[in-house]
DSSP file (Angstrom, degrees, kcal/mol; ACC not computed):
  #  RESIDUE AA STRUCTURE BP1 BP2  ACC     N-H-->O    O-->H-N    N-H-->O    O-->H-N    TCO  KAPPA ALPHA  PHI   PSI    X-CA   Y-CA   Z-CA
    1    1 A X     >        0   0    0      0, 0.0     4,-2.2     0, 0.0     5,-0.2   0.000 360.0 360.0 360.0 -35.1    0.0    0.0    0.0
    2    2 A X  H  >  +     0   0    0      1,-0.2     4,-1.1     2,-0.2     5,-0.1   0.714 360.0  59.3 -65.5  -8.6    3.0    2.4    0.6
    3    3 A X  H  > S+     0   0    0      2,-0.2     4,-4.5     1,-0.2    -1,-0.2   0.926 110.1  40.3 -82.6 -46.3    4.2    1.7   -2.6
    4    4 A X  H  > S+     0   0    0      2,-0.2     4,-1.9     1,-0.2    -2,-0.2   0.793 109.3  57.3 -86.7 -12.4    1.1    3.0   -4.1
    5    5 A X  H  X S+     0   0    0     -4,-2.2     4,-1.9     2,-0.2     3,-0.3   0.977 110.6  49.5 -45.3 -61.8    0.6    6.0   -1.7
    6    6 A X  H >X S+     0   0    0     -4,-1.1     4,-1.5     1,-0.3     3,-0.8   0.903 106.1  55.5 -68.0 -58.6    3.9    6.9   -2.9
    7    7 A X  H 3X S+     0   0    0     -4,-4.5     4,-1.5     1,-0.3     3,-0.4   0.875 110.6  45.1 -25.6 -59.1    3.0    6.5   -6.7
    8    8 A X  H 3X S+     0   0    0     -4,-1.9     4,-1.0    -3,-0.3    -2,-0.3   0.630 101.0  65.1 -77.4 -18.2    0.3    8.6   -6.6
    9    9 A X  H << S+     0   0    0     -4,-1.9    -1,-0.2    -3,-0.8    -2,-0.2   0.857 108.6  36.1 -67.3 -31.1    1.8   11.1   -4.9
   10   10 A X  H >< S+     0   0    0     -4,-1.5     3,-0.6    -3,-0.4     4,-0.2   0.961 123.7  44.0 -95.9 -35.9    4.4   12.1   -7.5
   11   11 A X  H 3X S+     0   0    0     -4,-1.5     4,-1.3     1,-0.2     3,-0.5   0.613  90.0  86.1 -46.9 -32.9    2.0   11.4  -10.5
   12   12 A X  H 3X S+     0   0    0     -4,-1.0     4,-1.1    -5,-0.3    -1,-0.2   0.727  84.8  56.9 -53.7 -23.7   -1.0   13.1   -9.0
   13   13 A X  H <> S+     0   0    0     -3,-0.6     4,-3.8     1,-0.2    -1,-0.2   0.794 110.8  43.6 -84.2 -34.8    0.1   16.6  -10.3
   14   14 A X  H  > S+     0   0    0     -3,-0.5     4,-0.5    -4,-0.2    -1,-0.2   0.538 104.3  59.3 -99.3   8.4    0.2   15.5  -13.6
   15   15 A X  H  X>S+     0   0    0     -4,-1.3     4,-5.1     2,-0.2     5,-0.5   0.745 108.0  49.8 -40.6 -68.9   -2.9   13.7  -13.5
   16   16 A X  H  X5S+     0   0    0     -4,-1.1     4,-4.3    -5,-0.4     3,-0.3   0.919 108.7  50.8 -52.5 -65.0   -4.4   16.9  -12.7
   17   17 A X  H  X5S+     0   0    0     -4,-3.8     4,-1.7     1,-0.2    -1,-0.3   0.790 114.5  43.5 -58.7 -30.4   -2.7   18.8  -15.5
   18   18 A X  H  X5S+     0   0    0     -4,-0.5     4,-0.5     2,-0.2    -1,-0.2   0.720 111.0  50.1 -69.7 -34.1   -3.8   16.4  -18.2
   19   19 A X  H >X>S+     0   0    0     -4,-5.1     4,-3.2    -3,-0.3     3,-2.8   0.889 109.5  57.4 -68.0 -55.8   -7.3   15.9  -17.0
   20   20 A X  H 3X<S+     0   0    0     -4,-4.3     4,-1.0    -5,-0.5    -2,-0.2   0.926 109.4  48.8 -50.6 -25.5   -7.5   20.1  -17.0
   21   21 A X  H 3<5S+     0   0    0     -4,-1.7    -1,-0.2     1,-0.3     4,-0.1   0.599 109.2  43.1-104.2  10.7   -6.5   20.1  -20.6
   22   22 A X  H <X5S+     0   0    0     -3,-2.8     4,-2.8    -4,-0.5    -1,-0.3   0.507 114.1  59.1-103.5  -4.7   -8.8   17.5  -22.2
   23   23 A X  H  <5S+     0   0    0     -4,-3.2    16,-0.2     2,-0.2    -2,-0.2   0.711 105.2  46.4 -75.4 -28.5  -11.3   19.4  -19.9
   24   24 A X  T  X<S+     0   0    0     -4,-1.0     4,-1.6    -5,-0.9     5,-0.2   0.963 117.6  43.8 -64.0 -44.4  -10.5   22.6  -21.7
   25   25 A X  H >> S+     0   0    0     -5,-0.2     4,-1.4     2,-0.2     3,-0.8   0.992 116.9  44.4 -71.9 -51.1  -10.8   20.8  -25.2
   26   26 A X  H >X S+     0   0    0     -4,-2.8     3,-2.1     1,-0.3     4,-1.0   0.919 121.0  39.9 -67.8 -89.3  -13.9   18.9  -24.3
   27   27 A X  H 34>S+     0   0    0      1,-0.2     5,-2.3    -5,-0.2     4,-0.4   0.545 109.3  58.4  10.3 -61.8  -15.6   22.0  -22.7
   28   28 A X  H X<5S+     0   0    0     -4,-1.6     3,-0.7    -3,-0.8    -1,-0.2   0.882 100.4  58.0 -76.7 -37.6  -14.4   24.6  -25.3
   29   29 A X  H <<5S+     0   0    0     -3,-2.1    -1,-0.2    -4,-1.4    -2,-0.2   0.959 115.1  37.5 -61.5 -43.1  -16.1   22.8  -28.3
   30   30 A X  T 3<5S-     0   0    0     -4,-1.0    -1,-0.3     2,-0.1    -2,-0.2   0.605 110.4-126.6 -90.1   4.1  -19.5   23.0  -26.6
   31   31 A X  T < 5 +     0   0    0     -3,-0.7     2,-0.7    -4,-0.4    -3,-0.2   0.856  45.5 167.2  54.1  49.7  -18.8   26.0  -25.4
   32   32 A X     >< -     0   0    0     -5,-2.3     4,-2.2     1,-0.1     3,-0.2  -0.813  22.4-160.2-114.3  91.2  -19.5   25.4  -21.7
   33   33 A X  H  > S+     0   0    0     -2,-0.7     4,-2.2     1,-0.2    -1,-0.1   0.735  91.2  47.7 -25.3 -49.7  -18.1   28.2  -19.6
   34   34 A X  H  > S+     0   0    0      2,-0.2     4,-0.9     3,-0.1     5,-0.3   0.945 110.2  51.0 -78.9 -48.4  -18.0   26.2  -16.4
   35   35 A X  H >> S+     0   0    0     -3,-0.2     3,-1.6     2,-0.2     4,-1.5   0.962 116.0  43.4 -19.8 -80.7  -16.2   23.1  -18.0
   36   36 A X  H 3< S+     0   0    0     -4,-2.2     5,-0.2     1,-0.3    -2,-0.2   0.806 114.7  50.5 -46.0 -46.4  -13.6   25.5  -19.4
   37   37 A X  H 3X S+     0   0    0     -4,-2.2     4,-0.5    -5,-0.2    -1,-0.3   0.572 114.3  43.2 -76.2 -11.9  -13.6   27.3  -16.0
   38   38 A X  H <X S+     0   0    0     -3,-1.6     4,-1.0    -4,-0.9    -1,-0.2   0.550 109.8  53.0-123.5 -25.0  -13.1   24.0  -13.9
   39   39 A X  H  < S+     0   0    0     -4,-1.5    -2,-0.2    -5,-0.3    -1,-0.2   0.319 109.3  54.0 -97.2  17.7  -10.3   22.3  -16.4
   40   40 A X  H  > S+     0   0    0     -5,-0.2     4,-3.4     2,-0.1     5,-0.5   0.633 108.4  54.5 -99.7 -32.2   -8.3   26.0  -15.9
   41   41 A X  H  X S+     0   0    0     -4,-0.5     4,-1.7    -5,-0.2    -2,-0.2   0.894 107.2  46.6 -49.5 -49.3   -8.8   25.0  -12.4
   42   42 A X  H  X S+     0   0    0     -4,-1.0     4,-1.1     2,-0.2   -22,-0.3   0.782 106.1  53.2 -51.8 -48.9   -7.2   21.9  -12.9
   43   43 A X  H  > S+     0   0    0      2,-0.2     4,-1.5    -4,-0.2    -2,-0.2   0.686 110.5  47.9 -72.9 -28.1   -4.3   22.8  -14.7
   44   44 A X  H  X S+     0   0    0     -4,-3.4     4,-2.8     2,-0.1    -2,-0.2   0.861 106.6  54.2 -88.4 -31.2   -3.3   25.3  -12.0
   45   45 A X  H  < S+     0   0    0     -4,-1.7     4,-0.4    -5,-0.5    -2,-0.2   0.956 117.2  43.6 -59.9 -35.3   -3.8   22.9   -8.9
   46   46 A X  H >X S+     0   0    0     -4,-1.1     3,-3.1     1,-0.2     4,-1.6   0.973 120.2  38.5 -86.6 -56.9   -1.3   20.4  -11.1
   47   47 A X  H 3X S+     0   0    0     -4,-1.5     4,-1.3     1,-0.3    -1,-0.2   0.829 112.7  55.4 -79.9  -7.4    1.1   23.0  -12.0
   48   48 A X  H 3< S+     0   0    0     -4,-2.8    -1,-0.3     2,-0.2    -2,-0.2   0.384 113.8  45.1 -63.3 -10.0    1.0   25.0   -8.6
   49   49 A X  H <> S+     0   0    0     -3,-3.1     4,-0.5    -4,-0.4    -2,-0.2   0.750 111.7  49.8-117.3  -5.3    1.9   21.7   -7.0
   50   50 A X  H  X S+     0   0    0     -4,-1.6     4,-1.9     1,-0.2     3,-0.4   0.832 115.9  44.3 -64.9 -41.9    4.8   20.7   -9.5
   51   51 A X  H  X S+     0   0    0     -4,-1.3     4,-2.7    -5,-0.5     5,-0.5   0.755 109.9  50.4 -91.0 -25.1    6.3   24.0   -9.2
   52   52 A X  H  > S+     0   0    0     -5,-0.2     4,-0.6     2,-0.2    -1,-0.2   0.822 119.4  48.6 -91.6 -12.9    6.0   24.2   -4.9
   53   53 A X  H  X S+     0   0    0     -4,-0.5     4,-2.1    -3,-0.4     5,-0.3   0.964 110.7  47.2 -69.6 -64.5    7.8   20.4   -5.4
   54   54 A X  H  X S+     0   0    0     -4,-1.9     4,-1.3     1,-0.2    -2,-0.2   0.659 115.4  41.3 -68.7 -18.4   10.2   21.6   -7.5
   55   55 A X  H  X S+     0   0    0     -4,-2.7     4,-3.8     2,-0.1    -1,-0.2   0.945 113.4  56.3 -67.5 -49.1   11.1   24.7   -5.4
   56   56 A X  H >X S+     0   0    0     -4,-0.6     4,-1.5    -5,-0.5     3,-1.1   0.875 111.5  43.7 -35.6 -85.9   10.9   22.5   -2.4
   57   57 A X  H 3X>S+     0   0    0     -4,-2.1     5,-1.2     2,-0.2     4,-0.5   0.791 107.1  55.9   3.2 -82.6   13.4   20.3   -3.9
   58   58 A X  H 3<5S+     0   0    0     -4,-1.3     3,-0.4    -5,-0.3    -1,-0.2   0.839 113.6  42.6 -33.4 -53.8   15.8   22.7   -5.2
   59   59 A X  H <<5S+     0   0    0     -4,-3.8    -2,-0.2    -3,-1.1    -1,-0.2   0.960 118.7  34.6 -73.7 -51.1   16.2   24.1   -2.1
   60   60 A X  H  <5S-     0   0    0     -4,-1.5    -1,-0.2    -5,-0.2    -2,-0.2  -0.112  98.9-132.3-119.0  35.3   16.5   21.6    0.4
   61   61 A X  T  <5 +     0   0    0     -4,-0.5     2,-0.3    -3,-0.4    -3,-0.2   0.801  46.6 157.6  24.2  86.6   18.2   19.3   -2.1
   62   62 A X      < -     0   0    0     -5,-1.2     2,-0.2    -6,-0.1    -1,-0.2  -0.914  43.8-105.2-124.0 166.5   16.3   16.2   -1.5
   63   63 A X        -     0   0    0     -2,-0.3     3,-0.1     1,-0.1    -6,-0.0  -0.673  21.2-125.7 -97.0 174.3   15.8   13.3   -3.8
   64   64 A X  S    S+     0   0    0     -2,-0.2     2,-0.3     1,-0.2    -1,-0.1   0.526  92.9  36.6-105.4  -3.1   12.5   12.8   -5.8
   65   65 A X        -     0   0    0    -55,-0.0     2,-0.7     0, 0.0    -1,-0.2  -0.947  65.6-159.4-136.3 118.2   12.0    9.0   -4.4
   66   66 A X              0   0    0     -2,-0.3    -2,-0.0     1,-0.1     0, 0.0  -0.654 360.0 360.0 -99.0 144.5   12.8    7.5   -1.1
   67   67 A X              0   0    0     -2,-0.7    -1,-0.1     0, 0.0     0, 0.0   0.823 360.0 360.0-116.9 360.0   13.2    4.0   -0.7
């Protein structure tokens, strides 16, 4: 079960950004404001939490899997 905690933890951001941008597509074709509004949503939660990894990281020079 840790294994898969731990899987999802580093994948989950980019989950999120790939769901917001087929939510964008799907959305934009039918031209559903809230759709659109909810996959922009998506796309920042993913790339707000790759980027607060990657500072985190940077700084405190850790590596990206512990075993």
């Amino acid at each position: 079960m840790k294994k898969l905690e731990s899987l999802w933890y580093e994948v989950s951001p980019y989950i999120y950004g790939i769901s917001g941008i087929i939510t964008i597509l799907s959305a934009s074709k039918t031209g559903n404001f809230i759709g659109v509004l909810s996959g922009i949503l998506l796309l920042t939660a993913g790339a707000t939490v790759v980027g607060m990894r990657f500072s985190y990281r940077g700084h405190h020079n850790i590596p990206t899997h512990k075993k």
